[in-house]
C-alpha positions as CSV (number, residue, x, y, z in Angstrom):
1,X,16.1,17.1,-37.6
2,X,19.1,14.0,-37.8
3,X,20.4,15.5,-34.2
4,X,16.4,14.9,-32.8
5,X,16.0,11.6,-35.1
6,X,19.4,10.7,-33.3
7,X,18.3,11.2,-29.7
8,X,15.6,9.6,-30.4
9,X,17.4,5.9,-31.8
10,X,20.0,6.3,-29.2
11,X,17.9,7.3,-26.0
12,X,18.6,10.2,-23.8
13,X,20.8,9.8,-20.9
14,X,20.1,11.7,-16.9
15,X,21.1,15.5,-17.5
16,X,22.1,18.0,-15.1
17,X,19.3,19.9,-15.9
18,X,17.1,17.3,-17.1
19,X,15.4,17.2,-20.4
20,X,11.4,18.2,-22.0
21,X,11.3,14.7,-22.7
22,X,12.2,11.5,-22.7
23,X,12.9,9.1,-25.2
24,X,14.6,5.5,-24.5
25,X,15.8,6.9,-21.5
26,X,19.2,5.5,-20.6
27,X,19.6,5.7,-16.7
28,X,22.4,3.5,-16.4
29,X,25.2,6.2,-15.5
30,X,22.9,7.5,-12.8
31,X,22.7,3.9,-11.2
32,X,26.0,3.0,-11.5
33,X,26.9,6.4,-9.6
34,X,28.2,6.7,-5.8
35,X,24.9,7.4,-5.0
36,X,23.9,3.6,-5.6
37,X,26.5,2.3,-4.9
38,X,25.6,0.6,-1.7
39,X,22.2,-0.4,-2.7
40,X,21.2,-3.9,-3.6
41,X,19.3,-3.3,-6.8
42,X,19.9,-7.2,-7.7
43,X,17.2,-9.1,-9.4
44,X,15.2,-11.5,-7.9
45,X,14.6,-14.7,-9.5
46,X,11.1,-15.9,-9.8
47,X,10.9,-19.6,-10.5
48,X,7.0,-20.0,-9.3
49,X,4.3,-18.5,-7.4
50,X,2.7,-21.1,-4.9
51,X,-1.1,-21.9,-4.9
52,X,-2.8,-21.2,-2.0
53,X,-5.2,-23.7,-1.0
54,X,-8.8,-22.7,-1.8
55,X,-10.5,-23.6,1.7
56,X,-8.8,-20.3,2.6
57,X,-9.3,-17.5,-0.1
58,X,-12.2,-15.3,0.2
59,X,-11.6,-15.3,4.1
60,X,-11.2,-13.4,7.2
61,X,-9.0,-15.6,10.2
62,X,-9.1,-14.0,13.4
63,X,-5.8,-14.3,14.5
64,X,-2.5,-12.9,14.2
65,X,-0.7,-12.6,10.8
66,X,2.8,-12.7,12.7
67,X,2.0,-16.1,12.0
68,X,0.7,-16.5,8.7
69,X,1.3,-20.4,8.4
70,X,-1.7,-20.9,6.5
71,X,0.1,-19.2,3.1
72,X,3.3,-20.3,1.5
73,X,6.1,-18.8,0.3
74,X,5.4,-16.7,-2.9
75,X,2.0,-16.8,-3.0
76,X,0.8,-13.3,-2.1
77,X,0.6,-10.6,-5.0
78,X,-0.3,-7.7,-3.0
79,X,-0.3,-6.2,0.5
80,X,-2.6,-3.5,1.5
81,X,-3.1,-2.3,4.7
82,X,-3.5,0.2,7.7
83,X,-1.5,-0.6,10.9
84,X,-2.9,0.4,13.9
85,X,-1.5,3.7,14.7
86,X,-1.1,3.4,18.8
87,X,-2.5,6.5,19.6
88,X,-5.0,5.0,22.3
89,X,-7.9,3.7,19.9
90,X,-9.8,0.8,21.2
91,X,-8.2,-1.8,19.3
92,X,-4.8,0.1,20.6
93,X,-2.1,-1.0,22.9
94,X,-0.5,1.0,24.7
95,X,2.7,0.1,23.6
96,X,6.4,2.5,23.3
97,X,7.5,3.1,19.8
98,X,10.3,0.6,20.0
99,X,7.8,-1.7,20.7
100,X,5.2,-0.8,18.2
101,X,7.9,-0.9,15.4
102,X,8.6,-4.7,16.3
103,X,4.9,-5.4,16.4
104,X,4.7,-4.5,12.9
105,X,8.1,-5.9,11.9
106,X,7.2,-9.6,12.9
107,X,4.1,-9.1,10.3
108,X,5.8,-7.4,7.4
109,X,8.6,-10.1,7.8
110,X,5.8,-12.9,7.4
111,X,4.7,-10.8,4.1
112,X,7.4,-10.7,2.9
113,X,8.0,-14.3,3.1
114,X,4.2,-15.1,1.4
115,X,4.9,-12.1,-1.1
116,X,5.1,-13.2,-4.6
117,X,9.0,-12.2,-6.4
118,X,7.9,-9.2,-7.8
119,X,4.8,-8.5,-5.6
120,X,3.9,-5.4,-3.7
121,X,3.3,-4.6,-0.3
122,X,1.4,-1.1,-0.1
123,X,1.0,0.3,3.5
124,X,-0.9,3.7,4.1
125,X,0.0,5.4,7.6
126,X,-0.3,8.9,9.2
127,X,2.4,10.5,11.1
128,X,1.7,11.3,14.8
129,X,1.8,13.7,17.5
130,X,4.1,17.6,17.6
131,X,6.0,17.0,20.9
132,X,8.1,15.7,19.2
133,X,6.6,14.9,15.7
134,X,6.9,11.0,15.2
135,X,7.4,10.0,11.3
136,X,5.9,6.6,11.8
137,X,6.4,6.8,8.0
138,X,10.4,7.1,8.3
139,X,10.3,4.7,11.1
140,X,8.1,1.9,8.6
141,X,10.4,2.6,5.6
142,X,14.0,1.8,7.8
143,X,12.1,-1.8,8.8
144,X,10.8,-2.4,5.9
145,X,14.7,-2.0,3.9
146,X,16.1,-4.2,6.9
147,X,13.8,-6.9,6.3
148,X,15.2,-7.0,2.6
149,X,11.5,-4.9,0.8
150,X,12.5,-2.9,-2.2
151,X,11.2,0.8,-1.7
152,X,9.0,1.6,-5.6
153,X,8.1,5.4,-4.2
154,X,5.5,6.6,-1.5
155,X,1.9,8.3,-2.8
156,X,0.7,11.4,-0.7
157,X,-3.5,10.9,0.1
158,X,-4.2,14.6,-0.1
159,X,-7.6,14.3,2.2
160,X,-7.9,18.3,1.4
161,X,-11.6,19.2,2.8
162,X,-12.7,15.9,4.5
163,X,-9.1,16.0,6.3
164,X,-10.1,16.0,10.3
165,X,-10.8,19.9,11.2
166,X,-8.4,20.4,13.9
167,X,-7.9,23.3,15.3
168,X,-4.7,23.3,17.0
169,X,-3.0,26.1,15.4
170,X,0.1,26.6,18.2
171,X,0.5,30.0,19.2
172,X,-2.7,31.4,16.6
173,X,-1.1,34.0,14.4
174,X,1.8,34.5,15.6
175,X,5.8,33.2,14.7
176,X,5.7,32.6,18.5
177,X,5.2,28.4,18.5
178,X,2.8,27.9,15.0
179,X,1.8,24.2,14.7
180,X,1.4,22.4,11.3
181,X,-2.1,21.0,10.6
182,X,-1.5,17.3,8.4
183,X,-4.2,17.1,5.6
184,X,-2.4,13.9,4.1
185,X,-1.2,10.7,5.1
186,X,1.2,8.7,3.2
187,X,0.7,5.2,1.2
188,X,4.2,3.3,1.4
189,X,4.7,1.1,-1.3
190,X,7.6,-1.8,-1.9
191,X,8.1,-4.7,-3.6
192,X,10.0,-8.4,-2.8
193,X,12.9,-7.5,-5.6
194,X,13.2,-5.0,-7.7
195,X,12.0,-6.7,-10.8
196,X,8.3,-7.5,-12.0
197,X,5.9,-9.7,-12.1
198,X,6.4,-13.7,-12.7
199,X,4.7,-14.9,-16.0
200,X,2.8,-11.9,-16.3
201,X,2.2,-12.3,-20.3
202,X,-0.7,-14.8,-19.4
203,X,-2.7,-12.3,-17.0
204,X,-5.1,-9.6,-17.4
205,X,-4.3,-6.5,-16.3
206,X,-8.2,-4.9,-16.0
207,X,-6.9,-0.7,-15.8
208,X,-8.0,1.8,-18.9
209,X,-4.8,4.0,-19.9
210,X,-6.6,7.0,-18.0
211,X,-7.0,4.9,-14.6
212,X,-3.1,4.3,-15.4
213,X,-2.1,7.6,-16.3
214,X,-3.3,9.1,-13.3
215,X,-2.8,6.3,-10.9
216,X,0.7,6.9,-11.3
217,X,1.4,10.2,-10.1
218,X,2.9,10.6,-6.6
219,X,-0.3,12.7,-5.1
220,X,-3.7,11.4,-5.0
221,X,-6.6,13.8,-4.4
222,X,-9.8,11.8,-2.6
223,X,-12.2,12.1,0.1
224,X,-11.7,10.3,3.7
225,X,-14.5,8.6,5.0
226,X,-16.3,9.0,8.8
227,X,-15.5,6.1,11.0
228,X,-19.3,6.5,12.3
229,X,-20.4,5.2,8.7
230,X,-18.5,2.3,9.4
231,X,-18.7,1.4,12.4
232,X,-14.8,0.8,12.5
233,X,-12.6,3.9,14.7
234,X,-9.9,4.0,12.0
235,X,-11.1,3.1,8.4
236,X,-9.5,4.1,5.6
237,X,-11.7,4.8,2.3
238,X,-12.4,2.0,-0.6
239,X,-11.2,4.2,-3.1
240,X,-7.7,3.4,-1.7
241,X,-7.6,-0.3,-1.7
242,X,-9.3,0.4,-5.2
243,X,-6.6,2.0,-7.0
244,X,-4.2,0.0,-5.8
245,X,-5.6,-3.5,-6.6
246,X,-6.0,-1.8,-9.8
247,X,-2.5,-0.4,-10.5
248,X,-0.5,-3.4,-8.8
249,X,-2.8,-6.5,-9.7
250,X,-4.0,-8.7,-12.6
251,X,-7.2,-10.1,-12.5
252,X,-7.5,-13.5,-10.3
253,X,-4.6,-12.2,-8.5
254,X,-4.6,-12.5,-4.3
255,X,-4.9,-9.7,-2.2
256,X,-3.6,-9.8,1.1
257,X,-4.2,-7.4,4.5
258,X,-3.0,-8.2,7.6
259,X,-4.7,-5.7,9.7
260,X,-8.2,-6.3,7.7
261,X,-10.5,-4.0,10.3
262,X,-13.9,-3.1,8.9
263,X,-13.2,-4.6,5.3
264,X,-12.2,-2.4,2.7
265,X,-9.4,-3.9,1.4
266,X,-11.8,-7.5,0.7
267,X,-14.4,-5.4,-0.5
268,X,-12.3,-3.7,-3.1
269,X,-10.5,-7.1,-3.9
270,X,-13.7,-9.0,-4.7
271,X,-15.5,-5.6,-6.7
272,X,-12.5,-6.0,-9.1
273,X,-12.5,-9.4,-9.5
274,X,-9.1,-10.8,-7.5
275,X,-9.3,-12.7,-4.6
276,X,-8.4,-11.9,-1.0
277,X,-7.5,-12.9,2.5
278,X,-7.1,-10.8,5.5
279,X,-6.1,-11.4,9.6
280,X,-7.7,-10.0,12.2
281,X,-7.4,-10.4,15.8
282,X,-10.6,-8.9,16.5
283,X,-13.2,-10.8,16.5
284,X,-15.5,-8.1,16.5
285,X,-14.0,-6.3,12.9
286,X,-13.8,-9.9,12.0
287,X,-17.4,-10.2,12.3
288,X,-17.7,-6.5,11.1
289,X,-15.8,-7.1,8.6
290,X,-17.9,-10.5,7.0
291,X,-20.9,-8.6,7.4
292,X,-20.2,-5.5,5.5
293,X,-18.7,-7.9,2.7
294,X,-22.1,-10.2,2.4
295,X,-23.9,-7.0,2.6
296,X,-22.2,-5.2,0.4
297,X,-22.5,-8.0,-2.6
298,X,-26.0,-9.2,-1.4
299,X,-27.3,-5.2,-2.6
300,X,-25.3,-5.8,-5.4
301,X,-27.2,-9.1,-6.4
302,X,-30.1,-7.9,-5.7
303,X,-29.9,-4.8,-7.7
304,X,-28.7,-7.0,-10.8
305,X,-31.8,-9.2,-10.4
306,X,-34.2,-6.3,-10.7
């Protein structure tokens, strides 16, 4: 009983063989190891977020957010987004992979100048392709280090039965050439420091301890949704903005998505009660995307009234 009430007051430290629980936890010996030794784990000093002017939240701009002088420095609390993927979509150019990784690199650079100290940036992305097998997802987390983003961890979307029924198996049944079928994609998530939010004690956080508990964990189970339903080629589903904004946001907070498509992230943003802007350079999702955001809040007014 003293040797528990012990480890208890004085906190448990990294084991070999880790431990049934944790108490305290003392991880300092594992960060001060060689295995950290070359990482930046420096804190960030926040001495204010900058207000965004007002004219501009609650918006869609159709442009490019490689230029995203319309937001100053610190002012973002949260990225979410969906890149396009290259892969010959509509939207798509045709560009080579060294070429598609600097096309996203000259917008996460502007995030994370508008990025909040403390801020995340949460990008979901799917790997491509099995001749060779392109980890866009290795590929995104090397830029996003260089550029000076803290990796927090990366979430696996487990799509499970609404995962796209493809059928190409390799050589079917046999060792001969078998191909892996992905049902998941991967949500990226970093921060500008490693620390946490700026004068957090006067915000409202708006999750219940079960949305939290499960939020946390590293695999999330949910449907995806048809692009037909849409009307965008490549949307991801509002549950994902959702749990996000709700994890990494406190009420009032800004949302940001610089490759806003059909919406989801806005729609998600104003249904919890932050506020968002996105870029497009679309002027079609742009419209798409304003439409499907009145809509969605005009149903929801009207069934309030009634």
């Amino acid at each position: 009983m003293k040797t528990e009430q012990k480890r208890k007051s004085e906190g448990t430290q990294t084991s070999s063989f880790g431990v049934g629980g944790r108490f305290n936890h003392d991880s300092s010996k594992f960060y001060s190891s060689k295995m950290y030794s070359k990482i930046d784990s420096s804190v960030m000093i926040a001495e204010k977020e900058n207000a965004i002017d007002s004219a501009i939240l609650d918006k869609i701009l159709c442009k490019s957010s490689n230029n995203m002088k319309e937001l100053p420095d610190n002012s973002i609390h949260l990225m979410v987004t969906s890149p396009p993927y290259n892969v010959g979509k509509e939207y798509d150019k045709d560009l080579s992979l060294d070429e598609y990784r600097e096309l996203l690199k000259s917008v996460f650079k502007e995030v994370y100048r508008v990025l909040a100290i403390g801020g995340r940036a949460c990008i979901n992305v799917a790997n491509l392709g099995r001749k060779p097998y392109i980890p866009l997802h290795s590929f995104i987390i090397e830029d996003m280090t260089k550029i000076g983003f803290f990796m927090r961890g990366e979430i696996i979307w487990n799509k499970g039965s609404s995962a796209s029924p493809s059928t190409a198996w390799g050589s079917w049944m046999s060792a001969k050439n078998p191909t892996l079928r992905d049902v998941h994609e991967y949500i990226l998530v970093f921060s500008k420091g490693n620390n946490g939010r700026f004068n957090s004690d006067t915000k409202e956080s708006t999750i219940t301890k079960d949305e939290f508990m499960e939020l946390t964990k590293s695999v999330w189970h949910f449907q995806a949704v048809q692009a037909r339903s849409i009307g965008h080629p490549a949307p991801f589903p509002l549950e994902l903005p959702l749990r996000l904004i709700k994890l990494y946001t406190f009420k009032g907070d800004v949302v940001l998505d610089p490759f806003m498509g059909s919406g989801q992230t806005a729609i998600a943003a104003k249904k919890l009660g932050r506020r968002y802007i996105g870029y497009d350079i679309s002027k079609e999702y742009c419209k798409l995307a304003e439409d499907r955001i009145k809509n969605e809040f005009a149903q929801k007014t009207l069934k309030n009234a009634t």
